[in-house]
N, C-alpha and C positions, 0 to 999 in steps of 0.2 A: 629403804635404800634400793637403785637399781640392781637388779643382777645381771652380771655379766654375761656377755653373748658371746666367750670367748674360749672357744672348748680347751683348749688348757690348765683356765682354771680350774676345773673340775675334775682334775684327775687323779690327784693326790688330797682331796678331804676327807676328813677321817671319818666318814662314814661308809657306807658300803652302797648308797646308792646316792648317787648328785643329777641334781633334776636341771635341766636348761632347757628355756624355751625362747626360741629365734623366729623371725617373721625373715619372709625370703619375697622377692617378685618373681612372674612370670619369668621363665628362661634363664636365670641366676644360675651358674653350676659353680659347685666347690669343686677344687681337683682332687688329685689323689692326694689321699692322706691316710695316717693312722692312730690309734689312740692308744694310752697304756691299757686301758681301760675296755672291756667290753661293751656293747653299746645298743639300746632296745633303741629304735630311731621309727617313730610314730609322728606322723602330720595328722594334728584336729581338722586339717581345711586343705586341699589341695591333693598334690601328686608326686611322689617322687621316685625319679626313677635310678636302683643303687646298682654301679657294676665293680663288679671285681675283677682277677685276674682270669676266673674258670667261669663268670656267669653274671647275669641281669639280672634284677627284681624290681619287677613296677609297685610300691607300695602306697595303696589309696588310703583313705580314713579306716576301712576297715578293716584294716590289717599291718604288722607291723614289722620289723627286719631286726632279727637278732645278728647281730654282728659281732663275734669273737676277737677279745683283744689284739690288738698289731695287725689285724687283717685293713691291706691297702682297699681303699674304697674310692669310687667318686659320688657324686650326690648331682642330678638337674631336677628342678622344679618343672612342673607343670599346673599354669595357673600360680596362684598367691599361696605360698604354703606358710602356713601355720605348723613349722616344726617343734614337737614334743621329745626333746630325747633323755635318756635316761645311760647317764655312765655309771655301768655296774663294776666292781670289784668281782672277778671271775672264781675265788672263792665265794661269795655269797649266793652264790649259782652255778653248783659244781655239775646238775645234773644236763645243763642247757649243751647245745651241741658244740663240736669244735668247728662248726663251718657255718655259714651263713644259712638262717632259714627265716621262712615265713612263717607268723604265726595268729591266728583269730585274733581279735579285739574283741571282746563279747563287751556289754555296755560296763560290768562291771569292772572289767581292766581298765577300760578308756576313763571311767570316773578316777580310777585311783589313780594313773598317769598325770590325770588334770589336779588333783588333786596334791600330787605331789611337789606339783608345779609351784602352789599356794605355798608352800613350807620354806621351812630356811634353808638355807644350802647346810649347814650345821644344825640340823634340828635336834631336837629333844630328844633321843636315842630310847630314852623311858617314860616317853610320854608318849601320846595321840599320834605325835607324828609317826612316833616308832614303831607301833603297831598299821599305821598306815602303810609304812613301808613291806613288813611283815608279810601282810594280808597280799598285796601287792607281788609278790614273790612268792607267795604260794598260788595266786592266781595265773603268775605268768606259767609256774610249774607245768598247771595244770592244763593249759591254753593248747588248742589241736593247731597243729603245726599243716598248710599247706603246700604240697606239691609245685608250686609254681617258680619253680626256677627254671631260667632259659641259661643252661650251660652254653660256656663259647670256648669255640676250638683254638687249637695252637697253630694247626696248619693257617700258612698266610693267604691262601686260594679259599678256605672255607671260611676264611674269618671275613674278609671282605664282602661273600654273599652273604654272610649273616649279620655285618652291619648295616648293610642295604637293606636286608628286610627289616631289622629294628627300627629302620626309620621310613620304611613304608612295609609295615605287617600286610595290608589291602592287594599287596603285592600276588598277581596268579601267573605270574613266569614260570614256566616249568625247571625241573632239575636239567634237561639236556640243553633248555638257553644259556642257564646258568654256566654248565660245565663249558659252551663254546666260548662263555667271556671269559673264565678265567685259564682258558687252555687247557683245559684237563678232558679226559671223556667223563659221563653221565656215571658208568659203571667205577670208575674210581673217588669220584664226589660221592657218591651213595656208600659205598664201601667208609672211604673216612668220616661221612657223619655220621656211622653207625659206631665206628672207633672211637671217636673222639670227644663226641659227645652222651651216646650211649640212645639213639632216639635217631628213627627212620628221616628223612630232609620232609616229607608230609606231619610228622610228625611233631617235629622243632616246629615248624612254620603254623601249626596247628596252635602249640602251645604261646606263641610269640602275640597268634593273635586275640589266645583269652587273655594273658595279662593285660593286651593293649584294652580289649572292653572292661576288662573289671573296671579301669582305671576311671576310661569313659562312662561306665552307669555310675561310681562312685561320683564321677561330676555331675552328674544329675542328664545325663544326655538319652534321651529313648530309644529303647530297644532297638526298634525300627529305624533308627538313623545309625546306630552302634551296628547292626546285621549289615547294612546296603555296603557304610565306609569302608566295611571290613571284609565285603567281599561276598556276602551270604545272598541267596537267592532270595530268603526270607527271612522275617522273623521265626520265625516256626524252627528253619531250619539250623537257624544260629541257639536255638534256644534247645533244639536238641543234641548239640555239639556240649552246648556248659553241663547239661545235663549228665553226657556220659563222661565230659571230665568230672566235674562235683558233686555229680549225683543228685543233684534240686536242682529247680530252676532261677534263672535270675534273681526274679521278684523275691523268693523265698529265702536265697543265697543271703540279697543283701538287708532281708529285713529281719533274719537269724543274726548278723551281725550289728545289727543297733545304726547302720548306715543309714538307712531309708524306710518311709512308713509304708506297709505292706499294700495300701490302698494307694499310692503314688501312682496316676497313671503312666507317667513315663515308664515304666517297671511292667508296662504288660507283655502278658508272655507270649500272645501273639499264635 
């Protein structure tokens, strides 16, 4: 029997985790919306990128967005996404946060997401399936949560520069162009996006631009054309920027994560 590609149904079955998996085209965006349900939202294939009311996450294959029930979201694709998501009942996951995070896909999560995929929506609570789900949630437990949230401000003068850079991260405009488009001085734009977001305006634009590469090496795009798009003098010098936000380097990053094979040339570190 088909299963339904219609997140509603899934929110009320009596089990504690309901698996759906949706195919999406390039550029497809969901609007805002919310679930009863809490929600692990993982693409096999593709890109997507989740905003809420205080923040963005670019989420590639290897890596996935916990999202706490009734939290309004939107959803765009990047590329053909192959959505995996998993609506959790927020009891059977009391220890996951109250806010939206990022968290690794190590190979054995992503098997058991897929895997969950294969199962009924009512599965065997005391059987194979059930222990799948099990294993599954103690894996997500355990799974290291990434740093990469791009919080977004209330003010309507900083939110505008920071949608403009969302859709062009490559962006090397300084803070005092900025402040003259939106009438403000340099010194009170720096000031509110120290307040508002918690993160120097170098900083924000810093992190805008590693979601945007994670996204791109998770598409299979090389280094060297990921560094130039994005604004870097080098690969070298892009490679020492991931470096002091993740602590490894690319190559390393994405082949810890079960995304790509460590010997991928595109993935040189340059």
């Amino acid at each position: 029997m088909t299963r339904s590609t219609n997140a509603d149904d899934y929110q009320h079955v009596p089990r504690p985790i309901a698996a759906m998996p949706k195919e999406f085209a390039d550029g497809h965006v969901i609007a805002p919306h919310r679930h009863a349900r809490a929600q692990l939202l993982y693409a096999a294939a593709g890109v997507m990128r989740v905003t809420t009311a205080d923040g963005t996450w670019v989420v590639p294959p290897l890596r996935a967005l916990w999202i706490p029930a009734s939290t309004e979201h939107e959803i765009r694709m990047s590329g053909a996404v192959s959505m995996r998501t998993l609506y959790i009942e927020p009891d059977a996951a009391p220890w996951m946060a109250p806010r939206c995070e990022v968290v690794e896909v190590v190979p054995l999560l992503r098997e058991l997401i897929l895997e969950a995929m294969r199962e009924p929506v009512e599965y065997e609570e005391a059987g194979r399936a059930g222990l799948v789900m099990t294993l599954l949630l103690a894996e997500l437990r355990r799974a290291p949560t990434v740093p990469l949230r791009i919080p977004l401000p209330s003010d309507r003068r900083l939110l505008a520069l920071c949608r403009s850079l969302l859709k062009q991260p490559e962006s090397d405009v300084p803070l005092d162009t900025w402040a003259a488009r939106v009438n403000a001085s340099s010194r009170t734009l720096s000031r509110l996006f120290l307040r508002e977001t918690g993160m120097s305006f170098v900083a924000w634009r810093q992190q805008v631009r590693l979601a945007e590469a994670l996204s791109r090496l998770a598409l299979g795009q090389p280094i060297g054309t990921v560094a130039r798009d994005l604004g870097y003098a080098s690969a070298s010098a892009f490679t020492a920027m991931f470096r002091r936000s993740l602590g490894t380097t690319p190559r390393l990053y994405l082949a810890r994560s079960g995304a790509m094979a460590p010997s991928n040339s595109a993935l040189a570190d340059g």
